[in-house]
N, C-alpha and C positions, 0 to 999 in steps of 0.2 A: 504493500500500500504506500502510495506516494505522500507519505505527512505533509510536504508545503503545499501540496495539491487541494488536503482535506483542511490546513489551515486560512487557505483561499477562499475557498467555499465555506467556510464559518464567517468569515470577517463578511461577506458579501451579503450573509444572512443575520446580518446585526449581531450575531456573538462576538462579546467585545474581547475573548481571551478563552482557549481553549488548550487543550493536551492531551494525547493520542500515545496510548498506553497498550503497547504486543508484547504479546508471550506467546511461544513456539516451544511446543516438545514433541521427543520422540522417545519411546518406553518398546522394550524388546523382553520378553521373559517366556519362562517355560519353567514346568515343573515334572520332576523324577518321583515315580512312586513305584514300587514290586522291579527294580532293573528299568521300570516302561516310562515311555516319554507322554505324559500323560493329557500336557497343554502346551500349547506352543506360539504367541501374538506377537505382532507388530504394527505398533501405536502411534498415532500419532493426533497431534491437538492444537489448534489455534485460537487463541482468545484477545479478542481489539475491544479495548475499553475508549470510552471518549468520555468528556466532559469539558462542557461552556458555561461563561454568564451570560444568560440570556434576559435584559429585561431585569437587573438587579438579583435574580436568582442562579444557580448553581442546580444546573440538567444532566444527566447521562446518556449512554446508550449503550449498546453493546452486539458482537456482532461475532461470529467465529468463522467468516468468510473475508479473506487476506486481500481483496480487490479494490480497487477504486467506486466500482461500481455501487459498492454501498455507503460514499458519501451524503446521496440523499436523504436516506436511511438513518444513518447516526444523527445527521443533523436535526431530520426532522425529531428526532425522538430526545435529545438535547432542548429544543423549541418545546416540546409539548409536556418533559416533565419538569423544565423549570417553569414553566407555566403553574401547571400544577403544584407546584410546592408550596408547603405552609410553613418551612423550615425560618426562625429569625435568623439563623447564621448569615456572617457575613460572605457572603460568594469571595473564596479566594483562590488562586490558579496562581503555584508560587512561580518566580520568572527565576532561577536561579542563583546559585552560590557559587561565591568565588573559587573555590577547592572543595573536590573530591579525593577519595583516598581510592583510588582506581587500581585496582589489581588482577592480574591474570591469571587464574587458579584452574584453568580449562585444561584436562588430559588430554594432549592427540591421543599418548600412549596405549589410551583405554578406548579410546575410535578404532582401532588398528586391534585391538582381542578377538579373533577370529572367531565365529560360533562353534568351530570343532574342540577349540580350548575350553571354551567356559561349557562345553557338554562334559569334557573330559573330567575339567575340575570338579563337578558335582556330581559324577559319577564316580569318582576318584571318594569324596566325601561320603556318599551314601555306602559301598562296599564297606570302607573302612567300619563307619557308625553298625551296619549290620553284625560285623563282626568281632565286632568287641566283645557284646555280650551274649551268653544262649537266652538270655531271658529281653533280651531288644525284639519285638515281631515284626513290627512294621518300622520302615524310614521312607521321610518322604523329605523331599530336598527342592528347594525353590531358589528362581536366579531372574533377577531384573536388574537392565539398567537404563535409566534416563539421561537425554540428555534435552537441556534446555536454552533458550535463547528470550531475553526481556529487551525489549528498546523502548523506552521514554523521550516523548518529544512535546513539545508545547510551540503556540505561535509566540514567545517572546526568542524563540531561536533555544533552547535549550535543547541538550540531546545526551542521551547517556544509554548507555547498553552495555549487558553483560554476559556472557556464557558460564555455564556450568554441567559437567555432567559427573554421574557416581552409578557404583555399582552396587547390588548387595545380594547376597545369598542366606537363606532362611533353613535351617533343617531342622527336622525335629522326631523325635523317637516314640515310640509306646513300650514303657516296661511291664512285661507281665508277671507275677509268683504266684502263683496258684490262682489265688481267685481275684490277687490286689492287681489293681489295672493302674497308672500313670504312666504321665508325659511329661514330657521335655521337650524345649524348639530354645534357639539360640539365631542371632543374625547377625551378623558383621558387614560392615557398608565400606566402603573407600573410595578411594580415586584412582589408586594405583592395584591393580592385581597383586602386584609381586609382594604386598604385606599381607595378604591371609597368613597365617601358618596352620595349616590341614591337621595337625596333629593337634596341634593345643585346643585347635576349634573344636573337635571332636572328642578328646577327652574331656571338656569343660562340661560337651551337651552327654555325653554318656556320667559323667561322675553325679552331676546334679538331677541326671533321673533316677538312675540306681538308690540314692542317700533319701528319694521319698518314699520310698518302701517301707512298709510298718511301721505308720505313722501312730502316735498316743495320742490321746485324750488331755488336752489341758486345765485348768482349774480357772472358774471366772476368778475375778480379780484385779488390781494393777501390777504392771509389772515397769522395769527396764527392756529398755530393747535397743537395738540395732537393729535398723532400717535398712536396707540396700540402696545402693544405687539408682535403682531403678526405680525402687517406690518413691527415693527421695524425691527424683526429679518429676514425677506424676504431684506429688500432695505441694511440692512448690512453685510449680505453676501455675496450679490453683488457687495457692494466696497469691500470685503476683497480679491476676487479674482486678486484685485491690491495687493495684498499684496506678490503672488506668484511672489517667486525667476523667475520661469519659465517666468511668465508675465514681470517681469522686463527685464531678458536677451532678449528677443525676441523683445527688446525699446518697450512693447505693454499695459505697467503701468504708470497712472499715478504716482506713485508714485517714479518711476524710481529716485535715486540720491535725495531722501530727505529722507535718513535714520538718526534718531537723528534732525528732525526738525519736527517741529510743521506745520503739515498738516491740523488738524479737532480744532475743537473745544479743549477750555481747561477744558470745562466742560466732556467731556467724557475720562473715561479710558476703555481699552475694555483686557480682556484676552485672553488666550486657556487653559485652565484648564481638558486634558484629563485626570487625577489622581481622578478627582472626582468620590465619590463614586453615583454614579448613571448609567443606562441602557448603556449608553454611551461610558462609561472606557473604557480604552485601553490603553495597556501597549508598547507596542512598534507596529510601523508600517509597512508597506509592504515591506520593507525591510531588516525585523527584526532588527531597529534601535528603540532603546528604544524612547518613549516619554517625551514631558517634559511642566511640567509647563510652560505659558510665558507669560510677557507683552506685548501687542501690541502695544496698543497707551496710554501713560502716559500721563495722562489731555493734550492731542491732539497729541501728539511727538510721529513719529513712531520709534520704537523699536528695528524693527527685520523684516525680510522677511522670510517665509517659505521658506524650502530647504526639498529637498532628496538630496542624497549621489552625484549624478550629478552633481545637478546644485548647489551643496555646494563644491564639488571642483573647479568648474569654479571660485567661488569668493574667493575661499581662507579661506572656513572658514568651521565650524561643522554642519551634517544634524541636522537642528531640530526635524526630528522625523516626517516626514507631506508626507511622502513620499505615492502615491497612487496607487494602480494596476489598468488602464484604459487599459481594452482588451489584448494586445499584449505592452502596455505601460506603463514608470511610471510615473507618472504625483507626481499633488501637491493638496493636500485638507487639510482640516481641521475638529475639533467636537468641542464638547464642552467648546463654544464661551460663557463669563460670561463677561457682562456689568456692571461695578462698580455702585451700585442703588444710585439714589441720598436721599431726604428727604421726600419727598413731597410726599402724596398718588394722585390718581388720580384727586379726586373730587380736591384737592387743585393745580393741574396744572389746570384744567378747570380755577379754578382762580386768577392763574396766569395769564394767555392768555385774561384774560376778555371776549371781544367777539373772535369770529374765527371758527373753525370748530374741531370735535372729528373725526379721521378717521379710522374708526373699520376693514373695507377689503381693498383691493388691488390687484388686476387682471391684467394680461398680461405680465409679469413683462419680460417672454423672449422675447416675441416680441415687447415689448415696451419702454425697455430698449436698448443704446448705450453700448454694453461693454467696448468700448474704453473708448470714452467719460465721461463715467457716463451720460450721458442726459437722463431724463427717459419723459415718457408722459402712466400714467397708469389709468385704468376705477378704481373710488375707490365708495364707499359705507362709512355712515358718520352721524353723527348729528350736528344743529348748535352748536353751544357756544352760549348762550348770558347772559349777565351779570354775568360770570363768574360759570355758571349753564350749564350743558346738557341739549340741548335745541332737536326741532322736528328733526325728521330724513331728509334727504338731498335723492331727488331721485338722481339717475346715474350721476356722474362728472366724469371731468379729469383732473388727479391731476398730474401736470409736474412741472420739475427741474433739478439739476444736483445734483448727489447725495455726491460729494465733497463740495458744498454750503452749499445743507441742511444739514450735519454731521457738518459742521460749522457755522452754523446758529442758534444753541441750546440757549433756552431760561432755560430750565429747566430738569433736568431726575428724572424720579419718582424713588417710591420703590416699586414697584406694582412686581420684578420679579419672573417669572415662567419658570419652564423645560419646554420648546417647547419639540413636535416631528421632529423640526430642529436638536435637539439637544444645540439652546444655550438657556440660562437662562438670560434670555433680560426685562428690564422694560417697561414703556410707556415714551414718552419722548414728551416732548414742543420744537417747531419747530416757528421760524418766516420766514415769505416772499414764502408760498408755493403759486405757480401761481393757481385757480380754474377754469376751464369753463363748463358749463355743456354739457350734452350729449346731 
C-alpha cells in the first residue's frame, strides 16, 4: 500500500492528520505425534490499521487487504466513526521524536532452516522423550515459526518499521503407573537454532513428569512457598495491569494516588526493559511513540504508571511508550517485564522456607482472579517443602490471596531468571502466608 498515496486522499477528505499502521506475518508449523506427521500449515496474515481527525474527533478503520484500492474504504470508515464518536479525548496523531533506539534483531540465519532440519530436530526430540522412560506412552512434539514485519507511517512524514522472527518447539509427555495418568509439555523459543540443547530439553520435560507421580494429600492451612517462575510471571502481570494510567483514570486501580510510595515489598524491584536485545524488542509503540526503559517499582515504590499519548495528557505529563492497538482502540500494555534477581538459587529458597510448599503450575487465573481486587483463588499443582528439601508432589489444591499481600509478603527472590514466552524475564520467589485447601 502506497502510505503518501492514502495520506493524499485523507488531506483531500478534510482529515486534518492521519497514520497508517501494517503488520505482515508469516507462521509455518507442524506437529509429530505416534512417529506421524500429524499437521502441517503455512500462514500467513495482513492487518492495515488507519486512523484520522476528522471534524475535531479521532476515527478508524481497518482492513487486511495490502492495496491501494481500499483507500476509499479506510477513509470513508475514519469519516463515519469519528463522526460517531462520543469520546471527550483530545484527537491526537503524534508527529514524531527526535531519536529512536532502532535495532536489528532479524535472523537471516533462521530464514535459511531448511524444513528437512526442523523435521529432523523434533523427530530427533520425540524418539529420545519416548525413550527415556517405559512408563512415557505417548509424545507429541510441536514446531512453529513466525516471522513478522510492522511499518508505521503518518502524514507529518514519520516512518518506522521493524522485522522480527523466532522459532519455538513444544513437546510434551503422558506418564502412566498403573492407574496414575500425568503430563508434562515444556517449550523453548529462540532466534537462533543452534541454542536448543536436545538433551537438557528432554530431560527437564521427562524429570518433571516422572516427580508427579504419587502425589499426597495436603492439609488446608497457611503455608511458605516458592512460586516458580512461571506462576511468578502469570500473578504479576496481573497486578501490573494496576499499573495502567487507563486503570487509574477510570478510579479502577489499586494503585490509584500512590505514585512514589511504597506499595509491594522492599524486597522487589521490577522493570520494563523493551530495549533489550531479545525476540521481544520494540522500539517505539502503536503510536509511533518511541519506547523507553523504566523502573516500576524501586524495592516496593511505585514509579511511574503506563500512559499513551491520551491518557498522558489527561495527567499532564509524557507517553511512556505503552501505548496499544485493541481493535478499533488504544488501550495500555506492556513487554519485557525484568524482575531484579535476588541471591539465592532455588534449592536454597527451598531453605529458606524450611517446611511449606514448591508451587510449579497455576490455573484459572481469568476466572479466578478479582481484577479489581487482586483477590485470586486459583487450582495450583506443587510439591511439599520439608526440611528445607523438595519434598513428594501435592495432588490438586487451591491456592488463594490477594495479590497486593502476596507481592508484599516476600521472604526471598531467587536468581533462577528466564525469558518467558510472556515475555518477562522473572525468577522464583519465596512467599509467606499463602492460604492452601485442597480440591
Amino acid at each position: 500500500m502506497n502510505s503518501s498515496k492514502f495520506f493524499e486522499t485523507t488531506s483531500k477528505n478534510e482529515i486534518s492528520a492521519s497514520e497508517l499502521s501494517s503488520t505482515k506475518s508469516t507462521s509455518f508449523s507442524f506437529s509429530l505425534f505416534k512417529n506421524e506427521l500429524v499437521s502441517y500449515s503455512v500462514d500467513s496474515s495482513t492487518r492495515i490499521s488507519a486512523r484520522g481527525i476528522y471534524k475535531d474527533k479521532i476515527g478508524f478503520g481497518s482492513t487486511e487487504k495490502d492495496d491501494n484500492s481500499n483507500f476509499p474504504f479506510l477513509v470513508d470508515a475514519i469519516k463515519e466513526t469519528a463522526t460517531l464518536s462520543e469520546s471527550e479525548d483530545e484527537p491526537i496523531i503524534f508527529k514524531g521524536a527526535e531519536k529512536y533506539q532502532k535495532r536489528n534483531l532479524y535472523s537471516k540465519k533462521l530464514t535459511e532452516w531448511s524444513v528437512e532440519d526442523k523435521l529432523a530436530i523434533c523427530h530427533k526430540i520425540e524418539d529420545k522423550l519416548k525413550a527415556a522412560d517405559q512408563r512415557i506412552t505417548d509424545v507429541e512434539v510441536e514446531y512453529q515459526d513466525t516471522d513478522s514485519e510492522r511499518i508505521f507511517t503518518n502524514s507529518y512524514g514519520l516512518k518506522l518499521k521493524d522485522k522480527s522472527n523466532y522459532f519455538l518447539i513444544y513437546a510434551s509427555i503422558v506418564v502412566k503407573d498403573g492407574e496414575e495418568i500425568k503430563t508434562n509439555g515444556k517449550i523453548f523459543f529462540n532466534t537462533d537454532q543452534d541454542k536448543i540443547d536436545i538433551d537438557a530439553f528432554c530431560n527437564d520435560i521427562v524429570e518433571k513428569g516422572l516427580e508427579k507421580l504419587h502425589a499426597e494429600s495436603i492439609k488446608v492451612g497457611k503455608y511458605k512457598a516458592v512460586i516458580d517462575k512461571e506462576c511468578v510471571s502469570s500473578l504479576l502481570s496481573a497486578l501490573l495491569s494496576h499499573v495502567s494510567s487507563e486503570e487509574v483514570q477510570k478510579h479502577s486501580s489499586k494503585l490509584e494516588g500512590k505514585l512514589n510510595q511504597k506499595v509491594l515489598s522492599d524486597k522487589l524491584t521490577v522493570y520494563e526493559k523493551p530495549h533489550l536485545k531479545n525476540l521481544f524488542f520494540s522500539y517505539f509503540d502503536d503510536e509511533g511513540v518511541p519506547t523507553q526503559d523504566k523502573v516500576i517499582f524501586d524495592k516496593g515504590v511505585l514509579k511511574t504508571y503506563f500512559y499513551n499519548l491520551v491518557t498522558a495528557k489527561k495527567d499532564g505529563v509524557e507517553s511512556t511508550g505503552n501505548a496499544s492497538r485493541s481493535g478499533s482502540k488504544m488501550s495500555i500494555s506492556f513487554s519485557n517485564i525484568v524482575i531484579k534477581p535476588g541471591r539465592l538459587s532455588k534449592e536454597e529458597l527451598f531453605k529458606k522456607i524450611g517446611n511449606g510448599i514448591y508451587v510449579t503450575e497455576i490455573n484459572g487465573l481469568h476466572a479466578g482472579l478479582n481484577p479489581t481486587s487482586g483477590d485470586f483463588s486459583l487450582q495450583a499443582e506443587g510439591f511439599h517443602v520439608v526440611d528445607g528439601k523438595k519434598g513428594s508432589p501435592i495432588t490438586l489444591f487451591t491456592l488463594s490471596g490477594n495479590l497486593f499481600d502476596l507481592f508484599n509478603n516476600i521472604i526471598a527472590v531467587g536468581n533462577d531468571s528466564e525469558l518467558l514466552l510472556s515475555s518477562f524475564t522473572v525468577p522464583s520467589i519465596a512467599f509467606k502466608n499463602l492460604k492452601v485447601s485442597a480440591e
